[in-house]
Every structure is written in structure tokens, then in C-alpha cells.
C-alpha positions, 0 to 999 in steps of 0.5 A: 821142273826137269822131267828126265832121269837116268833115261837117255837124253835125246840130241834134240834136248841137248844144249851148252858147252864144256865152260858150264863144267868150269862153273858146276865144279868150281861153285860146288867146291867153294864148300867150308869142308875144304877149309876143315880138311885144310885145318885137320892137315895141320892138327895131324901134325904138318907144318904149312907148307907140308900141309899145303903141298897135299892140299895142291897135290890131291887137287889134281884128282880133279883131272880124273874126275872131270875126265870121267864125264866124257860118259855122260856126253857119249851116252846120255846117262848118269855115271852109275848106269854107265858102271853096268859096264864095268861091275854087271847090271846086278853087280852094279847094285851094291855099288849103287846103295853104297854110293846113295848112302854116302851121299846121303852122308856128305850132304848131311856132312855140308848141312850140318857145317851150314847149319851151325854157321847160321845158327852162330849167326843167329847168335850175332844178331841177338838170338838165343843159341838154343836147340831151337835155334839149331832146327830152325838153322837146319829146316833154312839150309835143308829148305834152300838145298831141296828147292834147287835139285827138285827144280832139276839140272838146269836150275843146279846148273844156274844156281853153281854160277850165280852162287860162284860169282857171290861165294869166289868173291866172298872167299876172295876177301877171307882169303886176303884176311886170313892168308897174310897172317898165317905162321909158316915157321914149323913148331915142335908138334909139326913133326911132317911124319910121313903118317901124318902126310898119309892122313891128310891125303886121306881127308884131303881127297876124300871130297873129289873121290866122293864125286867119282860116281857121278860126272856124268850126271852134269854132263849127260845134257852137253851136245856129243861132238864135246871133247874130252879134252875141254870136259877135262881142262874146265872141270879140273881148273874149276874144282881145282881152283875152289878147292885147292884156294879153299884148303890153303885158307884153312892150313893157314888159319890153322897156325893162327887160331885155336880150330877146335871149332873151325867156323868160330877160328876162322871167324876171330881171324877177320874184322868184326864187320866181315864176321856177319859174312864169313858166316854167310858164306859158310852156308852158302857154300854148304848148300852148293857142295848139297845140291849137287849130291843131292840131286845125283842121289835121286838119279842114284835110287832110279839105278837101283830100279826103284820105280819113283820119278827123280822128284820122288827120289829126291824128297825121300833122300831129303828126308834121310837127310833131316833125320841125319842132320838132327843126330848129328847136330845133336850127338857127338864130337863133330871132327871125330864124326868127320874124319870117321866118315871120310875114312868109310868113305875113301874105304869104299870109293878108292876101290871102286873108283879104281876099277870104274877108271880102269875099265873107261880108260880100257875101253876107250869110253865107247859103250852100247848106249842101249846094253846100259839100260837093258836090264835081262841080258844084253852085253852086259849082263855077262855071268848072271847079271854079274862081271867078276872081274869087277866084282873080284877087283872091288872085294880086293881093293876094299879089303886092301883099303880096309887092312890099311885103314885108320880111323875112330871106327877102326885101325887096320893091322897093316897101318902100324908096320907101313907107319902109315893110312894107305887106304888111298892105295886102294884104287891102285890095287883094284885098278891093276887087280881089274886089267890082269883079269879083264884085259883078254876079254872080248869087249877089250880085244875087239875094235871098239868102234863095233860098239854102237852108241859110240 
């Protein structure tokens, strides 16, 4: 079982190469909540090929998020002790619960979508479809999830792998049955209206967005000489890959079925002896994208400075996760829960995930290694723990985010007059916001190279 946390992992403990970025990223994706976000495309409204230009076009973010897990090799550490950078050693906090929060709501998001893919298998192997059919559903796809982050980074590691092999197969052949029937004439309710476009970009890259805060949680074990450009190039084709493959499956089996219920769609798409298996990936798929938020959430209650091992941190998150799941599983319209939950999400994440690009790119991605885990003083600590300039940007770009907003929690005033959901956007604002106000300072006008940890 792994022993490290956010601590600094040691050149001596250091170990693989940029390909296993390739297979933790495209493993993770190969995730049913690609295809829902496919299917939700064409309900707002977009025909497939509109449809399909988003799911390839926000696919691209994948670059970025790949990119960022040059952090990790430079410094060791996760991505939100290398955000004390950009937001202070306490300004850094609110980010920290935010972030800890919404992945506890993702993984409950990928548990429930699992958990009512085994409970209709159950159902097709004669069992009663009852609410204990949907616990014993949950405690599987919970139990599996848990077993994998509590062995540590390297098991998550393997695991992605040996799961991309089984799942990209499997998807393969959904793919080859769903793909060819697929209606890309346009009908009268497929408008392509430009609000209908903004909210499938919303959903669509509410998934890589979710990732921004923790990159470097994978990376942090690869040798220092890794480049960027290879960190880049195999984790964007392997997120792009799932991703992208698995969203084009769900606008395309959007124009055939009623996708209402998306599993239960997908599956009168494909012969009977395959429906056995869809169901399976599904799962399987649920608890690759879980595994990964799981285990960066403990790492994420070790940034807050709560003084529990990472296997501590990650029974208390499971059990979070438990306690959402049921509600879930047993309140509520699920798509109107998803598609609330994406909007929160993006509200908070666009922003700060703005800023935090912003200040790598200024920098250079050269930080004191040491400063991050200096938590009274040290380079930064700036004014009082806290740097507003981050700070300043993150309260703009959130409140930018949450005036263009539309959700089923709320609709932000500027939606009506612009015709559209620009909470994307928000990253944009907070990243410009945050160069005007930081670019004179001097961590970013003196040479970068008088940093150490570089």
C-alpha cells in the first residue's frame, strides 16, 4: 500500500515514463458519463453533426489538462499544493474544500450511473428490481472503486491499464453496433440554436474541467528529466481518444432511441447477447473515472492540513460517497441532478482553473518546491497567507461564471440577453483578470531559473 501523500516524492522512489499517462487518461474516460453528455447534446436540441463538432472541439481541453501535470514531475507534489502558488498557502483553502466537494460529487455521479447499470443486470439474470437490489448494486461498485485508491498510485496506475485494454475493447464493439444506424438528417426540433451549442459545451467539458485540480497527482511519481511535450501529447490522445469516441457514441444513439434513460437506450440498440456486456462496461467504466477522483480526494483533505494518512482520508471520503449515492439513487429526476451538478461544477472550476493556467504559463512551471509545503511564511505566504491577486481573479471569474449561468438551480441574468450559457467563459475572465494584476509582480519579472526546485 502506498505510503506518500502530498509530501515530496523522493528521486530514488521515482519511476515510468509519459505512456503511462497515455493509459491513466484514456482508461479513466472510457466512463458511460461521456455518452450521457453525447445524449444530452442532442436533447438540447443539435443535430449530430453539430452535436459531434462540440464533443471534438471540447476534447481539446485535454491538452491543457495533460500539460498541467508538468507540476507534479518538477515538484513531486499534487496539483493543489502547487496552487499555494497562485492563490497563498490559505487562499489556497476554499479552493481545496470546493475541489474535495466536487469530487465527492463526480465519483457519486460515476457510482450511481454504475450502480444502476448492475442493478438492471441483475434484472437480467432474474433478480427482483427492488431497492435492495439497488444497495447491494451500490456496496459492489463502491467496494471495487475503494479497493483500487486505498492500495495507492501505483495499483490506480495498473488498474487504468488492464481496465483500458477490457473497456476500449468493449466500447469498441458498442461502437460498431450503435454507430452505423445512427440519423444524421436534422429534424424539426434540432434548431442548432446557438443556446443549444453554449449548453452542450457546458456539459461536454464539464468532465476534463473536473480534472484541472489534479494532474499532477499522477505525475508527481515520473522521473524529472519527463517532458512536457510527451506529458502533453500521450495524455491528451488518451483522454481525447475516450472521450471524444465515447461522446460521439451517445449523439449517435441519441437519434435512434428514446435516451430518457440513457443505459436502458443504449442497450435496445444492440443484440440481445451483447446486452449482458454493455451493462458491464457500464460499470466497469464508472469505477475507472471513481478511482481516479477518489484517490485525489484524500490527497485533497492532506492540503487542507488535516493531519490523516491518505488511507484515512480516503475511508472518510468513501463513506461521503455512501451517503450521496443513496440519496441519489433514491431522490430525484437523475438528468436534472446531472446536469445541476455540471453547471455548479463548471461555476467553480472554469474560474479557477483560469487562474491556475494562467500563473503556470507566467511562471514557466518553475516553483520553490520547498515554499509549497512551508505553511508560516515562505515565498508564498505573500499578504497574510493570502495572494490577491488570485483571490481578486477567482471572486471575478465565479461571479462572471455565475451571471452567465443556466441551470435547474438557477439562471443568470445575462443568459437571456447574450441567448446563451457562457459560464465557460469564466476561466477566460479570471485568467486575463489575473495577468493585469500579477504580471509586474516579482516572481514574474525576475529570472525564473533563481527559483530552486527547478
Amino acid at each position: 500500500m502506498e505510503t506518500h501523500g502530498i509530501d515530496p516524492i523522493p528521486d530514488a522512489e521515482r519511476h515510468g515514463s509519459a505512456k503511462d499517462v497515455f493509459w491513466l487518461w484514456f482508461g479513466s474516460n472510457l466512463t458511460f458519463t461521456f455518452v450521457l453528455n453525447g445524449t444530452l447534446a442532442v436533447m438540447f436540441g443539435l443535430s449530430f453533426w453539430v452535436a459531434t463538432a462540440v464533443v471534438v472541439l471540447t476534447g481539446l481541453s485535454f491538452f491543457v489538462i495533460s500539460a498541467l501535470g508538468l507540476g507534479g514531475v518538477r515538484t513531486g507534489t499534487a496539483t493543489l499544493v502547487i496552487s499555494r502558488a497562485t492563490f497563498g498557502v490559505l487562499g489556497n483553502f476554499p479552493a481545496g474544500v470546493l475541489n474535495w466537494i466536487v469530487g465527492i460529487g463526480y465519483t457519486i455521479l460515476n457510482t450511481v450511473v454504475g450502480s444502476i447499470a448492475l442493478q438492471q443486470l441483475f434484472g437480467k439474470l432474474g433478480m427482483a428490481q427492488n431497492d435492495f437490489g439497488k444497495i447491494v448494486a451500490l456496496a459492489i461498485t463502491l467496494t471495487l472503486t475503494f479497493a483500487v485508491a486505498m492500495w495507492g498510485h501505483a495499483t490506480v496506475q495498473a488498474a487504468e491499464r488492464w481496465m483500458a485494454y477490457i473497456l476500449g475493447a468493449g466500447f469498441g464493439l458498442l461502437i460498431v453496433f450503435v454507430v452505423p444506424g445512427v440519423e444524421t438528417a436534422s429534424t424539426p426540433d434540432q434548431g442548432n440554436s446557438f443556446h443549444a451549442i453554449s449548453l452542450a459545451v457546458l456539459v461536454m467539458i464539464a468532465g476534463p474541467i473536473s480534472y484541472m485540480p489534479m494532474p499532477s497527482d499522477y505525475t508527481r511519481y515520473l522521473p524529472k528529466d519527463t517532458s512536457l511535450r510527451s506529458i502533453t501529447l500521450w495524455g491528451a490522445a488518451g483522454g481525447m481518444l475516450s472521450s471524444v469516441a465515447l461522446g460521439i457514441l451517445g449523439v449517435a444513439a441519441a437519434t435512434q432511441a428514446d435516451m430518457t434513460d440513457a443505459v436502458a437506450g443504449v442497450a435496445d440498440l444492440v443484440p440481445g447477447w451483447f446486452e449482458g456486456l454493455f451493462l458491464l462496461l457500464v460499470v466497469g467504466g464508472s469505477i475507472t473515472n471513481s478511482i481516479l477522483t477518489l484517490y485525489s480526494s484524500s490527497l485533497n483533505l492532506q492540503v487542507l492540513g488535516i493531519p490523516w494518512s491518505r488511507s484515512k482520508g480516503i475511508l472518510v471520503s468513501t463513506a461521503c460517497i455512501l451517503a450521496g449515492s443513496l440519496w441519489a439513487l433514491f431522490n430525484g429526476d437523475f438528468n436534472e441532478n446531472l446536469t445541476s451538478f455540471l453547471s455548479v461544477l463548471v461555476v467553480v472550476f472554469a474560474p479557477w482553473g483560469g487562474v491556475f493556467v494562467a500563473d503556470t504559463l507566467m511562471r514557466r512551471c518553475r516553483y520553490d518546491a520547498d515554499a509549497l509545503h512551508d505553511l508560516r511564511g515562505g515565498a508564498y505566504w505573500y499578504t497574510r497567507g493570502f495572494h490577491p491577486a488570485g483571490m481578486i481573479a477567482l471572486v471575478a471569474g465565479i461571479v462572471f461564471a455565475s451571471l452567465s449561468a443556466e441551470s435547474a438551480l438557477w439562471t443568470g441574468p445575462l443568459v437571456e440577453p447574450f441567448d446563451g450559457d457562457f459560464t465557460v467563459l469564466g476561466a477566460v475572465v479570471s485568467g486575463l483578470l489575473y495577468w493585469l494584476l500579477a504580471r509586474r509582480e516579482p516572481q514574474f519579472t525576475r529570472h525564473p531559473n533563481t527559483l530552486s526546485g527547478v
